[in-house]
PyMOL Python script that loads the backbone (N, CA, C, O; Angstrom):
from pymol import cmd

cmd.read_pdbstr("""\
ATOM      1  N   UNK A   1       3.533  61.363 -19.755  1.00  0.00           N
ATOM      2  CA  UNK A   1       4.000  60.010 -19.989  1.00  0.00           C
ATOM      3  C   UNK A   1       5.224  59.695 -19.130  1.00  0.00           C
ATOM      4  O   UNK A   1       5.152  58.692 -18.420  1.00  0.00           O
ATOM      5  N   UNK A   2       6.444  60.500 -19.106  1.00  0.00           N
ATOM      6  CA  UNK A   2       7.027  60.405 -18.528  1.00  0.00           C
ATOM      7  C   UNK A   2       7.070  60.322 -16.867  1.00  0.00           C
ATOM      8  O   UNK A   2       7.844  59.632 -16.204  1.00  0.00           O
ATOM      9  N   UNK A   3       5.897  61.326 -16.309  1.00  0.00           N
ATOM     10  CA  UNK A   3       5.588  61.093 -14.718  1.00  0.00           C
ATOM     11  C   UNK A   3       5.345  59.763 -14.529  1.00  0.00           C
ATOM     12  O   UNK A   3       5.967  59.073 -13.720  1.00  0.00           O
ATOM     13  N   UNK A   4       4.372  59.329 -15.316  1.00  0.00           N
ATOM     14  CA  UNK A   4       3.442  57.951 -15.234  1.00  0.00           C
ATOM     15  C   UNK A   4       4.433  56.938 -15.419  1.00  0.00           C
ATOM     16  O   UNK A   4       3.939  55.923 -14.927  1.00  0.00           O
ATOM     17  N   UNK A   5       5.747  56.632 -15.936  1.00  0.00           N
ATOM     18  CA  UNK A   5       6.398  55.941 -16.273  1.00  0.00           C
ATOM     19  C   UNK A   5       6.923  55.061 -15.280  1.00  0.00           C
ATOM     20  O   UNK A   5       6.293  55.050 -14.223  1.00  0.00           O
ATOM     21  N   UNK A   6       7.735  54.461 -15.346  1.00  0.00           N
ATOM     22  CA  UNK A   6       8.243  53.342 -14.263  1.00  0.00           C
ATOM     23  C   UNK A   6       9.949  53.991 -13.967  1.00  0.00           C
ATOM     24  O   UNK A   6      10.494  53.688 -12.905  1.00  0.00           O
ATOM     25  N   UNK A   7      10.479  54.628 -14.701  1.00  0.00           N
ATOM     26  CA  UNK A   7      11.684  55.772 -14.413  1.00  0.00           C
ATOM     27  C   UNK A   7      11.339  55.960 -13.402  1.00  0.00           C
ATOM     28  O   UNK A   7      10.161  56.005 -13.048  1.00  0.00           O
ATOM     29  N   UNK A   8      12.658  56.162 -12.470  1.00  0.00           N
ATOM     30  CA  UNK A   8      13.014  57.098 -10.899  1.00  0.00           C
ATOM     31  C   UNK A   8      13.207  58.483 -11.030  1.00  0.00           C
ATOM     32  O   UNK A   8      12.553  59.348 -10.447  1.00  0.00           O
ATOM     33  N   UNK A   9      14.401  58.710 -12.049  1.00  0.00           N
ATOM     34  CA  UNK A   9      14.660  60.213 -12.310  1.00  0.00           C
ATOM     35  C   UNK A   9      15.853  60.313 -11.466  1.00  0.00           C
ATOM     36  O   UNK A   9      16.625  59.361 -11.351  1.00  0.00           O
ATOM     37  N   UNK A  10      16.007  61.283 -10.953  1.00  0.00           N
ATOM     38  CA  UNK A  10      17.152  61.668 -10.462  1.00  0.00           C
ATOM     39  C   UNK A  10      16.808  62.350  -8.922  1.00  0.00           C
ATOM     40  O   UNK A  10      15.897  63.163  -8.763  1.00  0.00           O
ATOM     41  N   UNK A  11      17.569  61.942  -7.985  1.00  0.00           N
ATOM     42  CA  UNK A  11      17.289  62.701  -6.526  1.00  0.00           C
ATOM     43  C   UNK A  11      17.965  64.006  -5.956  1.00  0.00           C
ATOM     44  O   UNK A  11      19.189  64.011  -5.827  1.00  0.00           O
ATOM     45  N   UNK A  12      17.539  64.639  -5.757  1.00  0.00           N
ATOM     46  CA  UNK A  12      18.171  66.352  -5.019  1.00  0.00           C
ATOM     47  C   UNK A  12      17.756  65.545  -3.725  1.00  0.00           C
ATOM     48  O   UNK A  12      16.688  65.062  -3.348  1.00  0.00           O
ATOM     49  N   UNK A  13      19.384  65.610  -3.054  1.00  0.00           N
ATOM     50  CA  UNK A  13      18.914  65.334  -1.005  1.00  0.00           C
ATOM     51  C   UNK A  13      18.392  66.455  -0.647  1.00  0.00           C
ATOM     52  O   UNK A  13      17.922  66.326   0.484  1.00  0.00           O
ATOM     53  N   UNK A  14      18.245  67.492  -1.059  1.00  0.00           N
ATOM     54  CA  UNK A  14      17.134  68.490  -0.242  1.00  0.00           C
ATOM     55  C   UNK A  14      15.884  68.956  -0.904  1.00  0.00           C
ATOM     56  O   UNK A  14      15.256  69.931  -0.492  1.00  0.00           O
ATOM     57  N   UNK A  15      15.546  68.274  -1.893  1.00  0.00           N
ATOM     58  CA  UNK A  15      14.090  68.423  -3.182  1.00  0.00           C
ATOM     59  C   UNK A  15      13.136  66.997  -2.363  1.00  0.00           C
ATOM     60  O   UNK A  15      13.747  65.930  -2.307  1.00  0.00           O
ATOM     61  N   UNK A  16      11.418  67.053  -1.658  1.00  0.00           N
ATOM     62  CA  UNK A  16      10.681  66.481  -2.391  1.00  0.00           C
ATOM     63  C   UNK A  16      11.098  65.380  -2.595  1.00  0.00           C
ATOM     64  O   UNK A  16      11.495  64.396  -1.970  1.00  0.00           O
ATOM     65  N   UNK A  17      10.877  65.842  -3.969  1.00  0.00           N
ATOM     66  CA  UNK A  17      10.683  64.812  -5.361  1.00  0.00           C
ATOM     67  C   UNK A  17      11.563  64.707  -6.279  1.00  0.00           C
ATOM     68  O   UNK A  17      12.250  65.690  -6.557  1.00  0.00           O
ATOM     69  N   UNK A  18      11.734  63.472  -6.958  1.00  0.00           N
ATOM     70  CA  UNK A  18      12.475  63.032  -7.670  1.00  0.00           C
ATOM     71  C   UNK A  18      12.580  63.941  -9.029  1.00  0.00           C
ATOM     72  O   UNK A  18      11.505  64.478  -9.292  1.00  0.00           O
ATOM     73  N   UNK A  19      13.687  64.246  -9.996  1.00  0.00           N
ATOM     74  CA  UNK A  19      13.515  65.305 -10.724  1.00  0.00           C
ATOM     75  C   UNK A  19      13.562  64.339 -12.040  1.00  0.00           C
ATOM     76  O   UNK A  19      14.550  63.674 -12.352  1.00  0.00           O
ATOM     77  N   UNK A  20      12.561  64.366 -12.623  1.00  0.00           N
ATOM     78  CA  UNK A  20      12.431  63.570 -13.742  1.00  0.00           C
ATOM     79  C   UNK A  20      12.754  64.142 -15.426  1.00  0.00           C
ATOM     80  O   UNK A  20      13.557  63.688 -16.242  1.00  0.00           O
ATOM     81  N   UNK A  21      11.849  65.233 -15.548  1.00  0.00           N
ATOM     82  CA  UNK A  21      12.273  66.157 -16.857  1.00  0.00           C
ATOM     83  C   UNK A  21      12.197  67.304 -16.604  1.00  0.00           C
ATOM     84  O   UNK A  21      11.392  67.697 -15.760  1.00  0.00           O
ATOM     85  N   UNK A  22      13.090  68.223 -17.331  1.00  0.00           N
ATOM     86  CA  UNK A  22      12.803  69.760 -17.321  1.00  0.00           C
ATOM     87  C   UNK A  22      12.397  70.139 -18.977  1.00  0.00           C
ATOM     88  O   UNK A  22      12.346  69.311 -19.887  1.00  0.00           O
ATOM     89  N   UNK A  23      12.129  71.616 -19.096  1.00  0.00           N
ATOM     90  CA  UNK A  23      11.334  71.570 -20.518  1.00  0.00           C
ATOM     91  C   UNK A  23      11.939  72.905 -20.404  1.00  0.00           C
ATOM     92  O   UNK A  23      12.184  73.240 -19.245  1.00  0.00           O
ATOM     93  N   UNK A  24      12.217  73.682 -21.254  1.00  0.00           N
ATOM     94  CA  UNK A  24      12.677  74.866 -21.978  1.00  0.00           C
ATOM     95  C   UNK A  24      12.213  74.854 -23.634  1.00  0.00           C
ATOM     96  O   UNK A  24      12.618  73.979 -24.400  1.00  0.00           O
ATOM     97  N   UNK A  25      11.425  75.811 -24.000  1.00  0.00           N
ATOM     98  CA  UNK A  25      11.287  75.917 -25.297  1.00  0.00           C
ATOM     99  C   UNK A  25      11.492  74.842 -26.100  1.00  0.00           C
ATOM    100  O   UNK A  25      10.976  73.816 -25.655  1.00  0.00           O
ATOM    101  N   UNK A  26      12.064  74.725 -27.122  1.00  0.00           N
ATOM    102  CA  UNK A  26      12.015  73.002 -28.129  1.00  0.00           C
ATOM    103  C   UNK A  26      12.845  71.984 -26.980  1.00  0.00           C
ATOM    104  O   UNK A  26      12.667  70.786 -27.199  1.00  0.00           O
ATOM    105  N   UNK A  27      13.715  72.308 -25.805  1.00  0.00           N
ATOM    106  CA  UNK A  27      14.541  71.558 -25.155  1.00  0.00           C
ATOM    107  C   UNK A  27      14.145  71.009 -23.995  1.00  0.00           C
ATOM    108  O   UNK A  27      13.740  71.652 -23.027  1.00  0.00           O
ATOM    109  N   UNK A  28      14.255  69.749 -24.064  1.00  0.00           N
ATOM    110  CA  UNK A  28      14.046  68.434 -23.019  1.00  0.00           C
ATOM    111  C   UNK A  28      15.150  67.822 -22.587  1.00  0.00           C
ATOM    112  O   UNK A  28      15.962  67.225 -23.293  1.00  0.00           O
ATOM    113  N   UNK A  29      15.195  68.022 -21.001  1.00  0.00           N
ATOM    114  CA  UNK A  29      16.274  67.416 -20.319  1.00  0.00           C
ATOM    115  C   UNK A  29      15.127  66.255 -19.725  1.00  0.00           C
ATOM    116  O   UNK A  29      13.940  66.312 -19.405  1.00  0.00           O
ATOM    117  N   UNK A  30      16.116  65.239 -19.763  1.00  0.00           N
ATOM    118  CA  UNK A  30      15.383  63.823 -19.061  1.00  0.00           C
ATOM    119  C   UNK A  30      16.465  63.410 -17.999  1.00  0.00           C
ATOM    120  O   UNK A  30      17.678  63.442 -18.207  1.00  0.00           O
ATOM    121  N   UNK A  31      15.949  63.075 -17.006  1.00  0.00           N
ATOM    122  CA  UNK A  31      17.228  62.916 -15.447  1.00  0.00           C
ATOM    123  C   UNK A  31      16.756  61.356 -14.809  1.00  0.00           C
ATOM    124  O   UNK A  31      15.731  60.989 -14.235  1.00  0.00           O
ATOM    125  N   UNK A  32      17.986  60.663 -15.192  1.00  0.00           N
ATOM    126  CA  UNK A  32      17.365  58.823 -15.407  1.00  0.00           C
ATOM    127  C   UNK A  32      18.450  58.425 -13.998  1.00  0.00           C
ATOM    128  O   UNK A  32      19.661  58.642 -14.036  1.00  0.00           O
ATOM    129  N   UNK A  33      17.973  58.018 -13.200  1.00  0.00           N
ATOM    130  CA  UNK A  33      18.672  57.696 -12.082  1.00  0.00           C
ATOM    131  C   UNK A  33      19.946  55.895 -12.614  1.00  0.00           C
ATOM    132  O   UNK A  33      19.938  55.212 -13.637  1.00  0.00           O
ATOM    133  N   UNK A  34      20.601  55.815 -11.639  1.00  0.00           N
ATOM    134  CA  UNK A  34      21.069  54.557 -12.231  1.00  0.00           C
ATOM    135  C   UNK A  34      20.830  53.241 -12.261  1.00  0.00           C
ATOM    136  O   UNK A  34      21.664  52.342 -12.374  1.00  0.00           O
ATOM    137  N   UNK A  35      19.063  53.104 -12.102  1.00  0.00           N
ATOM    138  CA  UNK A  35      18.313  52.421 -12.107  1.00  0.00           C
ATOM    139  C   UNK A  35      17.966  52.151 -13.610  1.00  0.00           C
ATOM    140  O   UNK A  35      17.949  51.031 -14.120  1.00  0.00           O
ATOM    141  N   UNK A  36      17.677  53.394 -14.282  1.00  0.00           N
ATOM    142  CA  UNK A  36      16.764  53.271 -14.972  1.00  0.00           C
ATOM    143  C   UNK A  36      17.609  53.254 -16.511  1.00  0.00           C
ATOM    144  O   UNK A  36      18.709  53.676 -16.866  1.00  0.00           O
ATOM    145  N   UNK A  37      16.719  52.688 -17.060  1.00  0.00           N
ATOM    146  CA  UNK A  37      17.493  52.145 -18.937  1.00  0.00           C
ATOM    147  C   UNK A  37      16.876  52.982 -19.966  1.00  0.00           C
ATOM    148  O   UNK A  37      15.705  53.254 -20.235  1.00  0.00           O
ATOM    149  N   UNK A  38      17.931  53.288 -20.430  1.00  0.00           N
ATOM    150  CA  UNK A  38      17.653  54.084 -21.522  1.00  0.00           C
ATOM    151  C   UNK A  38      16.743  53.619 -22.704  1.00  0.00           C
ATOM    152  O   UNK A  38      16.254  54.395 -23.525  1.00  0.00           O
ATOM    153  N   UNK A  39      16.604  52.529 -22.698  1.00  0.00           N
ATOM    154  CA  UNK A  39      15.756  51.941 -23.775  1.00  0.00           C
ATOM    155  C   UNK A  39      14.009  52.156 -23.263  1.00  0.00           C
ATOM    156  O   UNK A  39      12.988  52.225 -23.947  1.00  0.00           O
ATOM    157  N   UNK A  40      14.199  52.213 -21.921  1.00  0.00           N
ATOM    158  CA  UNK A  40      12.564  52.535 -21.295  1.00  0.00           C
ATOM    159  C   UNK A  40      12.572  54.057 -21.686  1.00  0.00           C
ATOM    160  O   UNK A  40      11.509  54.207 -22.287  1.00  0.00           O
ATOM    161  N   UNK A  41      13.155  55.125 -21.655  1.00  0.00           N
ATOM    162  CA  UNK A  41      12.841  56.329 -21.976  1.00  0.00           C
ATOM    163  C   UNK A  41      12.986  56.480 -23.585  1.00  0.00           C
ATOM    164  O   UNK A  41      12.194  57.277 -24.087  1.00  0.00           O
ATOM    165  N   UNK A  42      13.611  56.028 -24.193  1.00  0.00           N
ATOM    166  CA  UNK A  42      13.699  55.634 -25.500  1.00  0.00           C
ATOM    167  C   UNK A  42      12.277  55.004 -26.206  1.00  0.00           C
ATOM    168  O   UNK A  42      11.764  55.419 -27.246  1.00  0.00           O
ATOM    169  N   UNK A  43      11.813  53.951 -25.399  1.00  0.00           N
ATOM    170  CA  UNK A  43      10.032  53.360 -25.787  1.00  0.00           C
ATOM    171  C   UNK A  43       9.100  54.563 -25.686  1.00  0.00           C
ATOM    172  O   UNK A  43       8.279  54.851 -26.557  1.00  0.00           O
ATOM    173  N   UNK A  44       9.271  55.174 -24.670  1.00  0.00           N
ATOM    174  CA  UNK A  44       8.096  56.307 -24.202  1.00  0.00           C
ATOM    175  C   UNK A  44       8.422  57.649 -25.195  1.00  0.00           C
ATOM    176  O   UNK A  44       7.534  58.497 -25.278  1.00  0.00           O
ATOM    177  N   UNK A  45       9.834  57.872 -26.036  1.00  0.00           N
ATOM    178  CA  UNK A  45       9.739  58.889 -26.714  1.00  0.00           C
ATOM    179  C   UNK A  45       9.294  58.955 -27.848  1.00  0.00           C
ATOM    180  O   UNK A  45       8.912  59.894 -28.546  1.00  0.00           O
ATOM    181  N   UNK A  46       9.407  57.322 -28.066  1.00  0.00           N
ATOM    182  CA  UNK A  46       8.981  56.844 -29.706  1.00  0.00           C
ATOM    183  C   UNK A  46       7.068  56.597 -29.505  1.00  0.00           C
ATOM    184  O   UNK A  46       6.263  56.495 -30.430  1.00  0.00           O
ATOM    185  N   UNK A  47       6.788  56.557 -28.106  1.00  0.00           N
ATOM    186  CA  UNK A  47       5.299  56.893 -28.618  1.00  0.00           C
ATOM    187  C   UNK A  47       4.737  58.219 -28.795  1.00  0.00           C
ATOM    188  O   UNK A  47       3.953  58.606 -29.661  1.00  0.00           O
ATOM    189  N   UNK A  48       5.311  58.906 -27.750  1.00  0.00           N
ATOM    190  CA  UNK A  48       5.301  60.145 -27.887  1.00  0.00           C
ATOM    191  C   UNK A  48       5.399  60.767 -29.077  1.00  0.00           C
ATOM    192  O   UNK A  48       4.510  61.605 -29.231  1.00  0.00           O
ATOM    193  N   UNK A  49       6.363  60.637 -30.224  1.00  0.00           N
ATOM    194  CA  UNK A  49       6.615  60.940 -31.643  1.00  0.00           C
ATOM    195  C   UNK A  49       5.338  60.428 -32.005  1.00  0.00           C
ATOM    196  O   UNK A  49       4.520  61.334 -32.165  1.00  0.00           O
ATOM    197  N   UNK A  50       5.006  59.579 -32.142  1.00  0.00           N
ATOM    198  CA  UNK A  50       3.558  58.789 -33.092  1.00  0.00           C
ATOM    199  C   UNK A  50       2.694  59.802 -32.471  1.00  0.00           C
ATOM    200  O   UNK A  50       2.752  60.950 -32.911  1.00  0.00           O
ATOM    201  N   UNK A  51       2.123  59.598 -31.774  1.00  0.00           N
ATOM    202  CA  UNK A  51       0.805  60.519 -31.034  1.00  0.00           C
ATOM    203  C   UNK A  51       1.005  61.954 -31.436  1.00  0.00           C
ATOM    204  O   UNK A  51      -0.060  62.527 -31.665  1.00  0.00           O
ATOM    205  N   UNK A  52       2.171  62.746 -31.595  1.00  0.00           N
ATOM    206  CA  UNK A  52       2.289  64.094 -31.405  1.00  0.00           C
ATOM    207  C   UNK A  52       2.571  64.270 -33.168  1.00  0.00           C
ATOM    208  O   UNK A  52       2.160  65.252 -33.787  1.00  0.00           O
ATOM    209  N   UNK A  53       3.327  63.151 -33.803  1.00  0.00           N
ATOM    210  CA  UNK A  53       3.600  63.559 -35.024  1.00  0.00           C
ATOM    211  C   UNK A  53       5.110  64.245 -35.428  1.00  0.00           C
ATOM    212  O   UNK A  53       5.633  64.293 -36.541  1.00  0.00           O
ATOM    213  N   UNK A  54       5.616  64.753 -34.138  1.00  0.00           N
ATOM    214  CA  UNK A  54       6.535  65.075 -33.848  1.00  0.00           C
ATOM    215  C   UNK A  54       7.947  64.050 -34.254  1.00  0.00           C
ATOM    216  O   UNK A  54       7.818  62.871 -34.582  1.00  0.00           O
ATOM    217  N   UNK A  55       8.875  64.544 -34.187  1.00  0.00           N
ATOM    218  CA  UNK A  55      10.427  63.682 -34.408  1.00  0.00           C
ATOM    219  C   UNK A  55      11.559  64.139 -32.941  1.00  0.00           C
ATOM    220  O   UNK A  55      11.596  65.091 -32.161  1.00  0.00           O
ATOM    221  N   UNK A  56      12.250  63.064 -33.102  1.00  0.00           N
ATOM    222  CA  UNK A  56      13.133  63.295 -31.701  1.00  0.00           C
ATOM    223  C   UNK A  56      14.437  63.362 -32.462  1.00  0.00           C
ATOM    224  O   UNK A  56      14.415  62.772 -33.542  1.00  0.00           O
ATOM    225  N   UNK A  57      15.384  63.861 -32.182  1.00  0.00           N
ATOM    226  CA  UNK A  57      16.863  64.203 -32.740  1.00  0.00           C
ATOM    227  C   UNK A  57      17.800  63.264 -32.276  1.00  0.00           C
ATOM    228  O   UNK A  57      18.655  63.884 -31.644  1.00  0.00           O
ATOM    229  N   UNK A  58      18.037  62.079 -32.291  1.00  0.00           N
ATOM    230  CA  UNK A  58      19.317  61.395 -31.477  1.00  0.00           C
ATOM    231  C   UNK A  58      19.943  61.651 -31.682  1.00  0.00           C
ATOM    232  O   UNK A  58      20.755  61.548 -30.763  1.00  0.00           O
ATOM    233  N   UNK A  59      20.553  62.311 -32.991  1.00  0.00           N
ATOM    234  CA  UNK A  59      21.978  62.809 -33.413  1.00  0.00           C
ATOM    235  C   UNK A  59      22.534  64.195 -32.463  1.00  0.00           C
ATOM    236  O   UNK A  59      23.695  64.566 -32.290  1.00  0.00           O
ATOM    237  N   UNK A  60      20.992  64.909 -31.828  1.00  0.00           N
ATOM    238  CA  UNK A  60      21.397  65.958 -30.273  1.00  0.00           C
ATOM    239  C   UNK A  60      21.609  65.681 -29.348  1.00  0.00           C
ATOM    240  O   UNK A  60      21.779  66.537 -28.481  1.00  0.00           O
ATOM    241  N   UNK A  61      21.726  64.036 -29.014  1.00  0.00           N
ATOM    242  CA  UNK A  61      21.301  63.469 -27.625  1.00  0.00           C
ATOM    243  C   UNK A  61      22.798  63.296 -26.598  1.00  0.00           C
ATOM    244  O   UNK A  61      23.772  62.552 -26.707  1.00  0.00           O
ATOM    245  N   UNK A  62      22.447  64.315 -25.633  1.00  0.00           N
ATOM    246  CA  UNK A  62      23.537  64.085 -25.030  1.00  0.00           C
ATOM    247  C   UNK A  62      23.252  63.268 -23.665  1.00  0.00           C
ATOM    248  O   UNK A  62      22.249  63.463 -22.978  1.00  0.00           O
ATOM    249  N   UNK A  63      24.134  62.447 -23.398  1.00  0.00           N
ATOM    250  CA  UNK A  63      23.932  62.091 -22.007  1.00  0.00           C
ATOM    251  C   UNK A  63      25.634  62.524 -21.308  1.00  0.00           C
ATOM    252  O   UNK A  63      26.736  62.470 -21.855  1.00  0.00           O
ATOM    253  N   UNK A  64      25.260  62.929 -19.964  1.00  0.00           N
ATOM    254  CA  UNK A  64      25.814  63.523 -19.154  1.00  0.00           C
ATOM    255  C   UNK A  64      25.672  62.781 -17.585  1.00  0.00           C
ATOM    256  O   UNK A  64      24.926  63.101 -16.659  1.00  0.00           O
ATOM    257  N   UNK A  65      26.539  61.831 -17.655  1.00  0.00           N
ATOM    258  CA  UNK A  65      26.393  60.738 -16.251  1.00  0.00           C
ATOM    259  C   UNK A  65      27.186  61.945 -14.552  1.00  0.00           C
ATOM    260  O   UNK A  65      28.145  62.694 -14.364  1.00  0.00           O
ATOM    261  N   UNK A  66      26.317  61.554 -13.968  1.00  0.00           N
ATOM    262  CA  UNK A  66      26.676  62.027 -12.441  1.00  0.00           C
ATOM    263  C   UNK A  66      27.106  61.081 -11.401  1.00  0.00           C
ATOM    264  O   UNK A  66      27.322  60.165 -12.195  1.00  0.00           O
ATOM    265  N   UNK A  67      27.321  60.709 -10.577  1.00  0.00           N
ATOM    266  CA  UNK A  67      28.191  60.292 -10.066  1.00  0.00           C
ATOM    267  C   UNK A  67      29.516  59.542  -9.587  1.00  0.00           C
ATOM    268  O   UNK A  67      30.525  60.182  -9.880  1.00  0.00           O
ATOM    269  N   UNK A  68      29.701  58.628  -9.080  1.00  0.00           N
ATOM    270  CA  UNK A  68      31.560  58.282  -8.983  1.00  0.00           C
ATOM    271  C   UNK A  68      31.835  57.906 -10.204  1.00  0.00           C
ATOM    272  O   UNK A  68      31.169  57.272 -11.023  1.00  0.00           O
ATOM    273  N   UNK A  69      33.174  58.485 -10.256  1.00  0.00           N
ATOM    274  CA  UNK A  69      34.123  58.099 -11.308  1.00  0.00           C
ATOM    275  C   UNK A  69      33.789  56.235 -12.088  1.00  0.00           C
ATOM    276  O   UNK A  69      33.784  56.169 -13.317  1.00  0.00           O
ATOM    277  N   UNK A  70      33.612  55.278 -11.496  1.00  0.00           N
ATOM    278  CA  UNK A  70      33.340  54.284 -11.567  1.00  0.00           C
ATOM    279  C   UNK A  70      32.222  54.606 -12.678  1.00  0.00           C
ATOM    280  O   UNK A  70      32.382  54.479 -13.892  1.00  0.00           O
ATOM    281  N   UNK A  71      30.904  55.105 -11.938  1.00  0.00           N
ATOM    282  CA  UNK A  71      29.481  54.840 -12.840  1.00  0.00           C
ATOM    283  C   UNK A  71      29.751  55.322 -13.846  1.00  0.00           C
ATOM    284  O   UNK A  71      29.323  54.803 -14.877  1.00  0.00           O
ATOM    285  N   UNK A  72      30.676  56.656 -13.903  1.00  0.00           N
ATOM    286  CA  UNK A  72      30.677  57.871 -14.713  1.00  0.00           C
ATOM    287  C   UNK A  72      31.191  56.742 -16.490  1.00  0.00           C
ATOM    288  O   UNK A  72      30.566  56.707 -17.550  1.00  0.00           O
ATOM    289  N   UNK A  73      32.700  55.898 -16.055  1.00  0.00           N
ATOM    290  CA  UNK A  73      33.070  55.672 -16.883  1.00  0.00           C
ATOM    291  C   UNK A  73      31.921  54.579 -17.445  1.00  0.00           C
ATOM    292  O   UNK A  73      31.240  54.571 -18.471  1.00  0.00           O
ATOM    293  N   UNK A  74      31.996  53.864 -16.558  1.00  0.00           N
ATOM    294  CA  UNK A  74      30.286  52.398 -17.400  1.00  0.00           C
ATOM    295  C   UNK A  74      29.150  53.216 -17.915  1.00  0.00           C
ATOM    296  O   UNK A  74      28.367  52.938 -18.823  1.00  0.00           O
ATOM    297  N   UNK A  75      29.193  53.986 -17.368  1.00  0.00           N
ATOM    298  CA  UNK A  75      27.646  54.703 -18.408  1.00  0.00           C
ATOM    299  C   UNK A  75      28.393  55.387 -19.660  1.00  0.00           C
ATOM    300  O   UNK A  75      27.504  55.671 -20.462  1.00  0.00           O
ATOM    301  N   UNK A  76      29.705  55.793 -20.195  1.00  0.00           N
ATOM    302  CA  UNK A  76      30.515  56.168 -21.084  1.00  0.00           C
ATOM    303  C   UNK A  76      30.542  54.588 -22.244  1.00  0.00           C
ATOM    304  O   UNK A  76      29.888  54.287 -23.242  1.00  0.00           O
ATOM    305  N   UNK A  77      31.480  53.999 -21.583  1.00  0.00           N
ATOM    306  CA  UNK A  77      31.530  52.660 -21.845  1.00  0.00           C
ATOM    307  C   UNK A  77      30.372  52.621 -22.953  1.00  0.00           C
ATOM    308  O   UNK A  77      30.394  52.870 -24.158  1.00  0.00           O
ATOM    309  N   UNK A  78      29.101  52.110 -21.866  1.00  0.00           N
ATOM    310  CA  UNK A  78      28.441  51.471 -22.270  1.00  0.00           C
ATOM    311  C   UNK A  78      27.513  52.309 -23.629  1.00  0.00           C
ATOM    312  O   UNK A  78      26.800  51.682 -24.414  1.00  0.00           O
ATOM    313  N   UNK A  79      27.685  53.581 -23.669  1.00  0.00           N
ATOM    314  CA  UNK A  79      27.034  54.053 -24.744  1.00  0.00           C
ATOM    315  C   UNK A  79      26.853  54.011 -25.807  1.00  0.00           C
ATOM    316  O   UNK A  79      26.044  54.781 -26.326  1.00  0.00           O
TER     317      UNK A  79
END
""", "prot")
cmd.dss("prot")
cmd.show_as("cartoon", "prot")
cmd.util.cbc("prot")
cmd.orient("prot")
């Protein structure tokens, strides 16, 4: 769901491809470029829950902004 999605993800200048999710055992990293809105990965997790039956934790949800000081603080801000 997430490949298929309309998300960018995040860019490595020497990767390919855009790095969208990583998966470790129960743990999901999601990598949202500063394009992309949290409420679109937010829609796709809440279908994901229905279909799978599964539950998502927001109370674990960390976000961790990358670049200039500027974005760093508006994506803080805005949380």
């Amino acid at each position: 769901m997430l490949r298929q999605s309309k998300l960018s993800g995040f860019h490595i200048p020497s990767a390919p491809d855009w790095l969208i999710v990583t998966l470790f055992a129960d743990d999901t990293t999601v990598y949202l470029s500063e394009y992309d809105h949290f409420s679109d990965l937010s829609a796709i997790l809440d279908t994901w829950c229905v279909a799978s039956g599964a539950r998502f934790n927001v109370s674990k949800t960390e976000i961790i902004p990358i670049g200039t000081t500027r974005y760093r603080s508006a994506v803080i801000t805005s949380r």
